[in-house]
Backbone atoms as SQL, in Angstrom:
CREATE TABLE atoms (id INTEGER PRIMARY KEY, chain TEXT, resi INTEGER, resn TEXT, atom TEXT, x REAL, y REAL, z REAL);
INSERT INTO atoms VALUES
  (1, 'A', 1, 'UNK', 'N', -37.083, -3.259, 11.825),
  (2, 'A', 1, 'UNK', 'CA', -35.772, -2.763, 11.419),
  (3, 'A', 1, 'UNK', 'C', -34.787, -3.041, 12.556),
  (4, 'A', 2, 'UNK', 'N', -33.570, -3.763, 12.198),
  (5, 'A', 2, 'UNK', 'CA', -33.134, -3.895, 13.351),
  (6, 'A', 2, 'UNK', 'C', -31.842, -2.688, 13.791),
  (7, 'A', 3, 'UNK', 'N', -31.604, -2.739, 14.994),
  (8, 'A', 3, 'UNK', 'CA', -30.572, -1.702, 15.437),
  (9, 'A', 3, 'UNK', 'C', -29.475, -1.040, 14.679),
  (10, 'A', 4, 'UNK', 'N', -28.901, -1.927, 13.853),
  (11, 'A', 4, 'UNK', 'CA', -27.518, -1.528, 13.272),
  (12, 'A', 4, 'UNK', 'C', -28.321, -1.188, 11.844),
  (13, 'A', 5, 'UNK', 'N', -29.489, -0.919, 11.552),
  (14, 'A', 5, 'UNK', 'CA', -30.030, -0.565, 10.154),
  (15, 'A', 5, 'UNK', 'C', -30.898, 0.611, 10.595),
  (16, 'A', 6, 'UNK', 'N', -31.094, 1.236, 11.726),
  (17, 'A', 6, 'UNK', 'CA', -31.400, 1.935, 12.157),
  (18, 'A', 6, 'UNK', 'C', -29.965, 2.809, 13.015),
  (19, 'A', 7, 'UNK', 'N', -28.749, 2.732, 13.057),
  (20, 'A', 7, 'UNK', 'CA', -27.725, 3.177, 13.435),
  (21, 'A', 7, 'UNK', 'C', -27.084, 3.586, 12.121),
  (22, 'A', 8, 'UNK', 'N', -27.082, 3.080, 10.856),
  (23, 'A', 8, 'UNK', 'CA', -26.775, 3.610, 9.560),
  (24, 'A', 8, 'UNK', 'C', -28.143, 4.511, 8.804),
  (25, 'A', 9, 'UNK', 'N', -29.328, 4.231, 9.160),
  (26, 'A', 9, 'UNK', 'CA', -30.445, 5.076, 8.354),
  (27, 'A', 9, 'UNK', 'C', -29.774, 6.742, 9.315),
  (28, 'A', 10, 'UNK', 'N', -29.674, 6.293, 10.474),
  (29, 'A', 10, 'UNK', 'CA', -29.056, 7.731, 11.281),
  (30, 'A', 10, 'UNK', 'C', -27.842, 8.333, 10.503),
  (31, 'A', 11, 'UNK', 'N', -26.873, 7.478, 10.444),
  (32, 'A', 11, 'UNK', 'CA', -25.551, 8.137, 10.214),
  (33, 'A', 11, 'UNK', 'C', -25.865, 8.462, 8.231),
  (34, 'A', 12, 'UNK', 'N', -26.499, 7.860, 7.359),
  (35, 'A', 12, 'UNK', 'CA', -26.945, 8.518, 5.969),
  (36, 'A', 12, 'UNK', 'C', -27.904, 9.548, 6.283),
  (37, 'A', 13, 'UNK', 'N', -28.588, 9.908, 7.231),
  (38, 'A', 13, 'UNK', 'CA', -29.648, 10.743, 7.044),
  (39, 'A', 13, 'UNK', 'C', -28.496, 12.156, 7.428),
  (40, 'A', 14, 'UNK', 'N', -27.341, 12.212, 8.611),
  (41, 'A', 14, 'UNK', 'CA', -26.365, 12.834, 8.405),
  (42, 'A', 14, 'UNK', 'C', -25.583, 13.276, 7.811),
  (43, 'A', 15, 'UNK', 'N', -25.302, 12.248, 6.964),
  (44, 'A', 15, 'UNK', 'CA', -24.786, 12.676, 6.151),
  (45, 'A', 15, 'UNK', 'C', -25.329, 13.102, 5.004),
  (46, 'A', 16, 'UNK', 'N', -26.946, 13.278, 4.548),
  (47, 'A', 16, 'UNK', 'CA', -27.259, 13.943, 3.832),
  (48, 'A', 16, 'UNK', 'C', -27.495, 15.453, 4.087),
  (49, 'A', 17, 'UNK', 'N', -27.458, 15.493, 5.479),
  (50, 'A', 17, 'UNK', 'CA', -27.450, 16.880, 5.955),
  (51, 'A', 17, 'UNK', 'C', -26.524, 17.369, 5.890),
  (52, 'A', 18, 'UNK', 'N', -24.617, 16.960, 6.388),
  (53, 'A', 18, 'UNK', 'CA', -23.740, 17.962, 5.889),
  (54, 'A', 18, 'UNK', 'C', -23.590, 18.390, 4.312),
  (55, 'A', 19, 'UNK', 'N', -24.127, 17.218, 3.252),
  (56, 'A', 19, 'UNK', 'CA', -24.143, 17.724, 2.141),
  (57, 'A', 19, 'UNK', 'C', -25.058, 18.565, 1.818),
  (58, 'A', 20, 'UNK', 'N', -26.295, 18.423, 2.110),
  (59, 'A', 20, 'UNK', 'CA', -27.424, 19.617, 1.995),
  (60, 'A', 20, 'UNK', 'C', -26.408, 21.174, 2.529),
  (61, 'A', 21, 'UNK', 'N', -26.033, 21.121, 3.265),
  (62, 'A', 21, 'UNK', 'CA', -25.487, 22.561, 4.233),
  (63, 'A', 21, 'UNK', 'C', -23.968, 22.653, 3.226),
  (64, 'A', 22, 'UNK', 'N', -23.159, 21.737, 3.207),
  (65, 'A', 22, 'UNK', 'CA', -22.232, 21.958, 2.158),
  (66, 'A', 22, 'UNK', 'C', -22.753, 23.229, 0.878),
  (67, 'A', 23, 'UNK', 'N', -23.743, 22.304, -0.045),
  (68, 'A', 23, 'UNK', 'CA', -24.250, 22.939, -0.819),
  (69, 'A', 23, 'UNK', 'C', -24.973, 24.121, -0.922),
  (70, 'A', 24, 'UNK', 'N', -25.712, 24.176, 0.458),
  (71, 'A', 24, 'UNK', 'CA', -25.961, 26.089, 0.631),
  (72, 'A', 24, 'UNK', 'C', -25.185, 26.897, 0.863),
  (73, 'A', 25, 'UNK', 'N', -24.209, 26.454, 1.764),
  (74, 'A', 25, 'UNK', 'CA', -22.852, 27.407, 1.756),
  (75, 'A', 25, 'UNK', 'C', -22.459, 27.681, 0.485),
  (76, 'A', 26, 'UNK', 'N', -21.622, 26.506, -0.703),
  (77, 'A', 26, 'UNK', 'CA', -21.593, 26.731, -1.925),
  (78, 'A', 26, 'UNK', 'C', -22.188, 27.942, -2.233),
  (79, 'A', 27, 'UNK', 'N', -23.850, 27.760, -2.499),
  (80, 'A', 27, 'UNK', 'CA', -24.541, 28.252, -3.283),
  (81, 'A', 27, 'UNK', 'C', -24.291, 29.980, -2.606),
  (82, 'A', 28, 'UNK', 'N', -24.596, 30.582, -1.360),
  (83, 'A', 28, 'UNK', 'CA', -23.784, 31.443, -0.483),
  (84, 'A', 28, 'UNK', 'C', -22.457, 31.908, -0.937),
  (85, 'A', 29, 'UNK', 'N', -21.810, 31.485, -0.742),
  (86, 'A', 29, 'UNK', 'CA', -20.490, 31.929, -1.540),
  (87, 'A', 29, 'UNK', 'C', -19.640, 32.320, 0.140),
  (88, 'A', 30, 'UNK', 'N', -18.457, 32.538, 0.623),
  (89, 'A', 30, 'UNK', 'CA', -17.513, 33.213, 1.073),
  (90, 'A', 30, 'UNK', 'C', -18.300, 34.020, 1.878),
  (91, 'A', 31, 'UNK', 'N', -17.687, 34.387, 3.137),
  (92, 'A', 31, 'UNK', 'CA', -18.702, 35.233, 3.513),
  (93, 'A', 31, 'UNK', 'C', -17.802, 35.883, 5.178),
  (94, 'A', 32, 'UNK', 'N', -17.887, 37.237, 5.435),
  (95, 'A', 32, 'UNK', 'CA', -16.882, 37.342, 6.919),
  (96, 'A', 32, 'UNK', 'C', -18.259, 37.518, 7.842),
  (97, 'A', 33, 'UNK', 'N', -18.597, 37.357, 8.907),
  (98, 'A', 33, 'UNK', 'CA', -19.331, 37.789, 10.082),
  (99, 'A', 33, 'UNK', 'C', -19.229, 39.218, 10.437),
  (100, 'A', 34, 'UNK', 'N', -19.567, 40.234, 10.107),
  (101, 'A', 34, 'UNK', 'CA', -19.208, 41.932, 10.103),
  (102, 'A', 34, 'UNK', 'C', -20.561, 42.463, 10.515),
  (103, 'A', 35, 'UNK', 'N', -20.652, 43.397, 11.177),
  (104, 'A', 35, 'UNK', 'CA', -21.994, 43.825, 11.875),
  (105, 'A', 35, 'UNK', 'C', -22.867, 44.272, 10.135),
  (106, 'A', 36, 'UNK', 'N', -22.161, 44.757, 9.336),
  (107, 'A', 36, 'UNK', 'CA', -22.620, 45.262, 7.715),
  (108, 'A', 36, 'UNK', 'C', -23.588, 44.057, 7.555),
  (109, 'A', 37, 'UNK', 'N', -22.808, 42.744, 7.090),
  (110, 'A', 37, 'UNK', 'CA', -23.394, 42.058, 6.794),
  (111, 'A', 37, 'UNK', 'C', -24.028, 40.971, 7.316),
  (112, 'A', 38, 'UNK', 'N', -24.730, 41.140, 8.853),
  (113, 'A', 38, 'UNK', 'CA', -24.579, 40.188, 9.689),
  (114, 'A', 38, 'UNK', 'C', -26.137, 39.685, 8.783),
  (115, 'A', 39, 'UNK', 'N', -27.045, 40.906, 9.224),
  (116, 'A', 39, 'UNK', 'CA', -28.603, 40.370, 8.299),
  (117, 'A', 39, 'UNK', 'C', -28.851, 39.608, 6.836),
  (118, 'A', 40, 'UNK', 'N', -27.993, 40.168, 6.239),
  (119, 'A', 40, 'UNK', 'CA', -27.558, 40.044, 4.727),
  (120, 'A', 40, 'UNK', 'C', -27.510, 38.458, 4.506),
  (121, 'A', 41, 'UNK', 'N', -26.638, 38.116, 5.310),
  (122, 'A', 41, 'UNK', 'CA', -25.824, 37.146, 5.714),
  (123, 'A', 41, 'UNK', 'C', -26.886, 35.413, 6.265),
  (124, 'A', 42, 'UNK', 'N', -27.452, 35.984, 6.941),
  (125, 'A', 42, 'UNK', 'CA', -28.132, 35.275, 7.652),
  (126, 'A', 42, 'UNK', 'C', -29.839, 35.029, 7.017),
  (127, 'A', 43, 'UNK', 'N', -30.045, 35.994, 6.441),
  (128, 'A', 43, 'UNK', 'CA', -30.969, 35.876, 5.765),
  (129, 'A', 43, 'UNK', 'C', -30.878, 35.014, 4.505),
  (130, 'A', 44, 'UNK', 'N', -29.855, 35.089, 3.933),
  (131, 'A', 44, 'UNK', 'CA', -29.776, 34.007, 2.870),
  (132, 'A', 44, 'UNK', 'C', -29.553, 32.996, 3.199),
  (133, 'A', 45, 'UNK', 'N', -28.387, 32.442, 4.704),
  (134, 'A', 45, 'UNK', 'CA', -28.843, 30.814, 5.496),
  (135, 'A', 45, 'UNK', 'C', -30.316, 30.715, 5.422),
  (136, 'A', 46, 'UNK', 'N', -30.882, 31.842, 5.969),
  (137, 'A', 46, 'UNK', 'CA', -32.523, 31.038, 6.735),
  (138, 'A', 46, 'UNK', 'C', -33.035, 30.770, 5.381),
  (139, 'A', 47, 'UNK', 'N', -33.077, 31.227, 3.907),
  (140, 'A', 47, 'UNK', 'CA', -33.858, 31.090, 3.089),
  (141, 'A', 47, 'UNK', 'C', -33.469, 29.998, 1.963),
  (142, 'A', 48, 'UNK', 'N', -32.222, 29.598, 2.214),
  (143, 'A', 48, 'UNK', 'CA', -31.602, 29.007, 1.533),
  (144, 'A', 48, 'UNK', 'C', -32.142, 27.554, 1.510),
  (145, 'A', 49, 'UNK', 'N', -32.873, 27.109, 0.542),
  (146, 'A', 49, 'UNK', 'CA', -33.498, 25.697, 0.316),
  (147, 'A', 49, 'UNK', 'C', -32.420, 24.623, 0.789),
  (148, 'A', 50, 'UNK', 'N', -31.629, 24.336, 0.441),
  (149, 'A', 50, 'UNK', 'CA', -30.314, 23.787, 1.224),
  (150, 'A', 50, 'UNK', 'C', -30.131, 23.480, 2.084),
  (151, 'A', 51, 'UNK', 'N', -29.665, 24.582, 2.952),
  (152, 'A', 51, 'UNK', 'CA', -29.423, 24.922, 4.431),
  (153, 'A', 51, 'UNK', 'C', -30.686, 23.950, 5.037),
  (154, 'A', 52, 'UNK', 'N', -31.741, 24.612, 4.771),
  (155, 'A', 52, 'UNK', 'CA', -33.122, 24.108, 5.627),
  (156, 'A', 52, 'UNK', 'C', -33.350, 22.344, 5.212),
  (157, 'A', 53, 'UNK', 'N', -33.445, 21.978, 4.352),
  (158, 'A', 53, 'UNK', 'CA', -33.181, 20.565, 3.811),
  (159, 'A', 53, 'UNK', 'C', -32.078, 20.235, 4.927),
  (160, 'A', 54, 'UNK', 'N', -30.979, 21.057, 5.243),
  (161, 'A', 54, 'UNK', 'CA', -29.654, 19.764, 5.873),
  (162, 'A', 54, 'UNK', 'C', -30.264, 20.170, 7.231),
  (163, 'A', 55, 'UNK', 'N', -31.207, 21.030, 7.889),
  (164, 'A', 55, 'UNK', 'CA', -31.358, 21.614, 9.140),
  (165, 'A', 55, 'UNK', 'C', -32.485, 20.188, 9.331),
  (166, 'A', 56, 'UNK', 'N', -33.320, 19.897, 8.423),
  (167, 'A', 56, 'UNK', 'CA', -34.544, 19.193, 8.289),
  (168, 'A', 56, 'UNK', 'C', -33.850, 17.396, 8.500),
  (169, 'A', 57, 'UNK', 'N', -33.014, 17.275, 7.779),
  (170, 'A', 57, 'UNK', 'CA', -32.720, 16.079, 8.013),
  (171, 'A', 57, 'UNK', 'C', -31.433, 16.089, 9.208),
  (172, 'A', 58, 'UNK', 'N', -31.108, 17.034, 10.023),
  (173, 'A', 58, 'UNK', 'CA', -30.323, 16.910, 11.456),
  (174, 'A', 58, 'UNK', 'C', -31.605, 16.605, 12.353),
  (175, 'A', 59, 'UNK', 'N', -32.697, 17.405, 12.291),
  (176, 'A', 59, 'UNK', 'CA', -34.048, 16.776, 13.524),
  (177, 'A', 59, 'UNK', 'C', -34.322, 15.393, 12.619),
  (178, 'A', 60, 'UNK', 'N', -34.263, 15.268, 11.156),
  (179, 'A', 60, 'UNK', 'CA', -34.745, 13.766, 11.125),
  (180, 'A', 60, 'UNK', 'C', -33.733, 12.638, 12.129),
  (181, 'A', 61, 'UNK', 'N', -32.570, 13.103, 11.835),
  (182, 'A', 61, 'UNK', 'CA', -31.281, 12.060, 12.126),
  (183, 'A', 61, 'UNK', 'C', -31.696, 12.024, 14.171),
  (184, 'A', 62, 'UNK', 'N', -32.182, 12.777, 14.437),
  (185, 'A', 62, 'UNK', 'CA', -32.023, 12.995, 15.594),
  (186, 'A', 62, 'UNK', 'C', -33.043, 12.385, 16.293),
  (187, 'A', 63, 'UNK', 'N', -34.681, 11.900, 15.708),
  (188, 'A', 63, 'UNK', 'CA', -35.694, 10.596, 16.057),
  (189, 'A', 63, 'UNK', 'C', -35.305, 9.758, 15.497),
  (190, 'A', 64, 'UNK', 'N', -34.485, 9.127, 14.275),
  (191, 'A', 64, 'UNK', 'CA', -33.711, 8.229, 14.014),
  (192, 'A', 64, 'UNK', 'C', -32.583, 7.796, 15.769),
  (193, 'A', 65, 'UNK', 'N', -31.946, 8.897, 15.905),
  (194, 'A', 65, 'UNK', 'CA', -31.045, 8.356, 16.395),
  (195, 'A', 65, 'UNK', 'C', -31.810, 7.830, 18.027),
  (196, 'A', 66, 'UNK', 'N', -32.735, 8.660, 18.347),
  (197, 'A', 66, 'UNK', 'CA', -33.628, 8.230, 19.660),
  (198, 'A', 66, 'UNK', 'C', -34.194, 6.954, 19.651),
  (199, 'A', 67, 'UNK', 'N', -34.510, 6.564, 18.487),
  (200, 'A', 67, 'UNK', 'CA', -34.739, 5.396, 18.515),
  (201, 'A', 67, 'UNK', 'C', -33.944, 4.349, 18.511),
  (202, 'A', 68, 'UNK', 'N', -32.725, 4.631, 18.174),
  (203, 'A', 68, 'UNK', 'CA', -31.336, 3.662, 18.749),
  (204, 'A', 68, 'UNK', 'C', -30.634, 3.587, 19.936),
  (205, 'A', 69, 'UNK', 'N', -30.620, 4.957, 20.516),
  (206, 'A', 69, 'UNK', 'CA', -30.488, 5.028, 22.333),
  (207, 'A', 69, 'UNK', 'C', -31.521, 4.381, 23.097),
  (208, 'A', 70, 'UNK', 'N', -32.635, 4.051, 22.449),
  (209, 'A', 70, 'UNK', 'CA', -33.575, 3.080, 23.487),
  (210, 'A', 70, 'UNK', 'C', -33.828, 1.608, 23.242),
  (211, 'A', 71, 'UNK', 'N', -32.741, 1.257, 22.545),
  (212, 'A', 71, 'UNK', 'CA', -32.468, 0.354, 22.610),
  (213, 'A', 71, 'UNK', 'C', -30.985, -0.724, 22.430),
  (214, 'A', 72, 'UNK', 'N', -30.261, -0.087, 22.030),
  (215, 'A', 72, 'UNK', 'CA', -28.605, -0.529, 22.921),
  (216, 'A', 72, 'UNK', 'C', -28.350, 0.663, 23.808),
  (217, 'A', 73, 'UNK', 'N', -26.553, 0.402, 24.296),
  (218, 'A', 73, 'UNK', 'CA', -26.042, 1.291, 25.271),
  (219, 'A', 73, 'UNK', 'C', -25.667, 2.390, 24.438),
  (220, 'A', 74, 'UNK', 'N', -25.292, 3.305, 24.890),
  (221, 'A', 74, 'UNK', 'CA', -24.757, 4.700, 24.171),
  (222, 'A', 74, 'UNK', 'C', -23.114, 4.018, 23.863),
  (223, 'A', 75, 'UNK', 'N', -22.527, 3.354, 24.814),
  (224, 'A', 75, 'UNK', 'CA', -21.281, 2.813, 24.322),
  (225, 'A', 75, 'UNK', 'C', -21.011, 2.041, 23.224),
  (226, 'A', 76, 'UNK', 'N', -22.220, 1.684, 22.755),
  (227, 'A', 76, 'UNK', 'CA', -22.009, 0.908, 21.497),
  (228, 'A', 76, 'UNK', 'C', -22.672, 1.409, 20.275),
  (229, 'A', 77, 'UNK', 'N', -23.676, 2.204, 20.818),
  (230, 'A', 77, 'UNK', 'CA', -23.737, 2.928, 19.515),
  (231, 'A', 77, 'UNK', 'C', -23.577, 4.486, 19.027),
  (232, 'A', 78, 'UNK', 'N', -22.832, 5.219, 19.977),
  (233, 'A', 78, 'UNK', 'CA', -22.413, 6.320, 19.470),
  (234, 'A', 78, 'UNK', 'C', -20.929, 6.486, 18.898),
  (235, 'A', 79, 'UNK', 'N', -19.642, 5.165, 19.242),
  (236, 'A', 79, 'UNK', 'CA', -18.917, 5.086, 18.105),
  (237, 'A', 79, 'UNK', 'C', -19.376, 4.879, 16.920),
  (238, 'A', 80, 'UNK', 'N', -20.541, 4.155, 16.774),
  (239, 'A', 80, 'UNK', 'CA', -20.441, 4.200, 15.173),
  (240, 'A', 80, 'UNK', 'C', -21.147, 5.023, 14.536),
  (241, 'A', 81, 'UNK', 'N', -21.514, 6.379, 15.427),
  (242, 'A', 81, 'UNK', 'CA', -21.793, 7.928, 14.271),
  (243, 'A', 81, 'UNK', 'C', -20.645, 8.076, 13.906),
  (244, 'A', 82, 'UNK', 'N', -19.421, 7.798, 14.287),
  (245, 'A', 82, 'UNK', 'CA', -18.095, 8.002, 13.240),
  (246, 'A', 82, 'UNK', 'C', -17.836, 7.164, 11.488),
  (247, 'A', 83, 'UNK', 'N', -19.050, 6.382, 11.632),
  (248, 'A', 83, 'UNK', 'CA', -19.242, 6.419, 10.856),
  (249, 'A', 83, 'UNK', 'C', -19.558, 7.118, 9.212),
  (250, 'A', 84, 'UNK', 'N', -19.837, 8.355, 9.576),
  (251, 'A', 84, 'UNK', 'CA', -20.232, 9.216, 9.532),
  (252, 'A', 84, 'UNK', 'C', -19.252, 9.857, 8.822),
  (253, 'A', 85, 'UNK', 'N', -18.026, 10.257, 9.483),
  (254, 'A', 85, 'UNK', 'CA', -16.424, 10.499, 8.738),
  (255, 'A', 85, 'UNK', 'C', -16.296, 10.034, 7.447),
  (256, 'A', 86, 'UNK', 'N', -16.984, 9.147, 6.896),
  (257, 'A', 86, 'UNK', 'CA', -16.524, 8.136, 6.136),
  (258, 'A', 86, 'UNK', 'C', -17.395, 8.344, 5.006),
  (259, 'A', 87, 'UNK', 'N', -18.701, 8.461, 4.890),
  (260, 'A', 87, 'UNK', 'CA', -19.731, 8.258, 4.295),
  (261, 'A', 87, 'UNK', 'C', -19.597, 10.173, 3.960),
  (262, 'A', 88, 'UNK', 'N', -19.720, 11.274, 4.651),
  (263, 'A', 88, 'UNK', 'CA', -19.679, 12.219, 4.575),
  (264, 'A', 88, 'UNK', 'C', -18.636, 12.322, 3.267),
  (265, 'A', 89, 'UNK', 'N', -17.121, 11.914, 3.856),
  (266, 'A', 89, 'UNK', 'CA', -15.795, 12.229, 2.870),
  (267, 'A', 89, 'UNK', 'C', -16.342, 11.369, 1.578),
  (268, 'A', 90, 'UNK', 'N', -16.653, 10.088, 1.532),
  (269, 'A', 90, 'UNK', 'CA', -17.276, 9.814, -0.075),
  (270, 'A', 90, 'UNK', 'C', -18.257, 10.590, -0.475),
  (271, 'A', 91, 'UNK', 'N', -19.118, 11.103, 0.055),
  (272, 'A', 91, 'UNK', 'CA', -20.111, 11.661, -0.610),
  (273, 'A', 91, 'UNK', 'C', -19.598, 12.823, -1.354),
  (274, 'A', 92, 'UNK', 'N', -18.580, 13.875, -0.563),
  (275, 'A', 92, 'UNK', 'CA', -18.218, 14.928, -0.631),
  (276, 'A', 92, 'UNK', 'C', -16.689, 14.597, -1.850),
  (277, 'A', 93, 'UNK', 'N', -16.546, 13.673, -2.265),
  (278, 'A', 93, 'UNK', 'CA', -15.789, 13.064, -3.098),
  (279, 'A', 93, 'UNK', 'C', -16.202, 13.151, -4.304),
  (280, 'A', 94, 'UNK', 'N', -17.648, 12.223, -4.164),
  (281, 'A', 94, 'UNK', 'CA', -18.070, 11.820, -5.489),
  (282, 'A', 94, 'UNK', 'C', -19.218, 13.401, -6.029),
  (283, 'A', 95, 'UNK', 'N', -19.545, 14.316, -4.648),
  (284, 'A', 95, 'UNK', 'CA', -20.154, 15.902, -5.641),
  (285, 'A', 95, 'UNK', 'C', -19.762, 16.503, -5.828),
  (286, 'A', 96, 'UNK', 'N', -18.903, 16.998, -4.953),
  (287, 'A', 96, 'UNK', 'CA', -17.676, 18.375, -4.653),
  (288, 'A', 96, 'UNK', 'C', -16.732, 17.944, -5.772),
  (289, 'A', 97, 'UNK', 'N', -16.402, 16.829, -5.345),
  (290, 'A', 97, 'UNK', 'CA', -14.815, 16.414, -6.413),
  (291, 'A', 97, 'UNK', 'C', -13.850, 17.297, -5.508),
  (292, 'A', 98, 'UNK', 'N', -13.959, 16.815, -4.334),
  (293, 'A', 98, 'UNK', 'CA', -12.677, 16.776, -3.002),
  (294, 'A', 98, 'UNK', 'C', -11.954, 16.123, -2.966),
  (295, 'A', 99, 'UNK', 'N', -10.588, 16.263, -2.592),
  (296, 'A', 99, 'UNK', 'CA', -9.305, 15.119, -2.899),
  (297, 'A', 99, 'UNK', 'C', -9.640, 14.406, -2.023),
  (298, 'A', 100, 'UNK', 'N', -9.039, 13.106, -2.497),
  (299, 'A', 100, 'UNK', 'CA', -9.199, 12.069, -1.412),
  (300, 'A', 100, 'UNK', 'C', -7.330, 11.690, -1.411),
  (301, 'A', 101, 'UNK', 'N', -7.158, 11.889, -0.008),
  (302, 'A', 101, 'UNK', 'CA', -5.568, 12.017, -0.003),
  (303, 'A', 101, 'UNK', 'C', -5.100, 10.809, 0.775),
  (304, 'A', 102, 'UNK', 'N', -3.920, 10.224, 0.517),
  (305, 'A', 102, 'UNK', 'CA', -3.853, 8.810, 1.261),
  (306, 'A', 102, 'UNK', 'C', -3.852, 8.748, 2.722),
  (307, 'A', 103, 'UNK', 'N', -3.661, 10.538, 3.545),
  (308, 'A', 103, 'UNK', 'CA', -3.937, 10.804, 4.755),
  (309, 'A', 103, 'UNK', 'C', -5.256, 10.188, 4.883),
  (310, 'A', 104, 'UNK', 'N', -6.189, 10.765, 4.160),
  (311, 'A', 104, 'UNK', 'CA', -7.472, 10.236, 4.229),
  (312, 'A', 104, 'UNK', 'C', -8.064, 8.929, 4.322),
  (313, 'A', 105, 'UNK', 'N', -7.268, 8.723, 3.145),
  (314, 'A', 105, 'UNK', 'CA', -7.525, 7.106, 3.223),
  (315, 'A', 105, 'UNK', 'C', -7.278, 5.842, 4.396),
  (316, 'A', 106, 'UNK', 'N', -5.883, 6.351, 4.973),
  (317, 'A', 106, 'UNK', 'CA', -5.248, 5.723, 6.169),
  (318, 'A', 106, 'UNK', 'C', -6.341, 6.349, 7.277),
  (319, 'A', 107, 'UNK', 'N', -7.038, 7.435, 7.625),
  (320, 'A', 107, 'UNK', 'CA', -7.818, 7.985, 8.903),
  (321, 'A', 107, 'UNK', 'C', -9.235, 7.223, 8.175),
  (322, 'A', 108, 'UNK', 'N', -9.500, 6.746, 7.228),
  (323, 'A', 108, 'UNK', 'CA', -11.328, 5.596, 6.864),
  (324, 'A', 108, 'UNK', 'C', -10.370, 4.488, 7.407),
  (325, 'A', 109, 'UNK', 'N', -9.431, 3.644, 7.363),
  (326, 'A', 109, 'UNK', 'CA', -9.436, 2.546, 7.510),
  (327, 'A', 109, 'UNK', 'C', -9.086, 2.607, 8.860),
  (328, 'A', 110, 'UNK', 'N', -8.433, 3.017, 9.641),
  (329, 'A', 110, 'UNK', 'CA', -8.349, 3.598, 11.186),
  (330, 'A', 110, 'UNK', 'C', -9.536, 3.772, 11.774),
  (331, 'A', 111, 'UNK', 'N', -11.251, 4.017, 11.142),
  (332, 'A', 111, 'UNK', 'CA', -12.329, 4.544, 11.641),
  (333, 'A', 111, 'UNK', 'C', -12.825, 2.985, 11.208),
  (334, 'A', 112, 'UNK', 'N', -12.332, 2.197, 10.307),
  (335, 'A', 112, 'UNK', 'CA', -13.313, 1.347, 10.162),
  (336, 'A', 112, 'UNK', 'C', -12.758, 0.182, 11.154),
  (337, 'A', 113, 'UNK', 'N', -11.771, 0.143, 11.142),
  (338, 'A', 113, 'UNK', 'CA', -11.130, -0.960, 12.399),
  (339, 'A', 113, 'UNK', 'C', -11.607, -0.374, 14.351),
  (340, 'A', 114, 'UNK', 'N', -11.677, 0.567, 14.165),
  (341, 'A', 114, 'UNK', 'CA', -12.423, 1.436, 15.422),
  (342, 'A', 114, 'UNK', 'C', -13.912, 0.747, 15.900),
  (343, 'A', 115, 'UNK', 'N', -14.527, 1.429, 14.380),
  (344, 'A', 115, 'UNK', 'CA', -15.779, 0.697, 14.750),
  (345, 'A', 115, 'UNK', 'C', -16.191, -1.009, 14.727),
  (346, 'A', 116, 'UNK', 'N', -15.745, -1.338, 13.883),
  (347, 'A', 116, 'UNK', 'CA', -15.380, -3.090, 14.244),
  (348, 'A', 116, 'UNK', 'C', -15.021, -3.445, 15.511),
  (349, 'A', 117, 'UNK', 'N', -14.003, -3.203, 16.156),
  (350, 'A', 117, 'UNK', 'CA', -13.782, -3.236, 17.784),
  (351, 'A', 117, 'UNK', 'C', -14.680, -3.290, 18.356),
  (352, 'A', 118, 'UNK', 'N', -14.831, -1.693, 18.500),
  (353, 'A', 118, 'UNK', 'CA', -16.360, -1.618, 19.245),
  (354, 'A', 118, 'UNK', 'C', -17.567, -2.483, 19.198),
  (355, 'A', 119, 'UNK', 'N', -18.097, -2.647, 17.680),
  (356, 'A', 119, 'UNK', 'CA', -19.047, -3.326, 17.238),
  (357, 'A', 119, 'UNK', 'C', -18.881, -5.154, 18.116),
  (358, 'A', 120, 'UNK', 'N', -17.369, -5.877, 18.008),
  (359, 'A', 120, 'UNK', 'CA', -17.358, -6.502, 18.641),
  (360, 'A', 120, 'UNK', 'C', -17.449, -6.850, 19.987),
  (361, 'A', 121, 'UNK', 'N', -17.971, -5.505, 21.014),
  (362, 'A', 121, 'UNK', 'CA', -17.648, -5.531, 22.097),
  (363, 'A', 121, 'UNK', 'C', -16.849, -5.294, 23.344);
């Protein structure tokens, strides 16, 4: 597998984790930090199939990503976890049905000319 297919298996395995954690929050609902409900609270993160799925694939993303620090520089491949920005906001597009606003649109093409740079060196 080479580097830059192992620098995107990282940044999708991320981004299946903010959607996993997206979706337990969802499923959670609203919630304040109050000494009442601190257990309450926390007990439904820890049990929440979700949550633990996006907790499960942050340590996956994270021997994914070890295996890309040992072999380029960190300068070249930790711009493109911003990748990440990008792939996250579509995902969260096409489940949530989150606006995609032309702010948005102008800050992906700003991230994708970023990482191109970089990528070139």
């Amino acid at each position: 597998m080479t580097t830059l297919m192992l620098i995107l298996l990282s940044v999708l395995i991320n981004t299946t984790a903010q959607i996993l954690l997206k979706q337990g929050m969802n499923k959670i609902g609203y919630f304040s930090f109050t000494m009442a409900n601190l257990w309450p609270i926390l007990t439904k993160i820890a049990f929440s199939p979700y949550v633990l799925g996006g907790m499960f694939c942050y340590v996956a993303s994270v021997f994914v990503w070890l295996l890309v620090l040992s072999r380029v520089p960190v300068s070249y491949a930790y711009p493109m976890v911003s990748l990440g920005y990008i792939t996250t906001c579509l995902a969260a597009i096409l489940l949530f049905n989150e606006t995609l606003t032309l702010t948005r649109i102008l800050g992906i093409f700003v991230i994708i000319a970023g990482v191109y740079l970089v990528s070139r060196g």
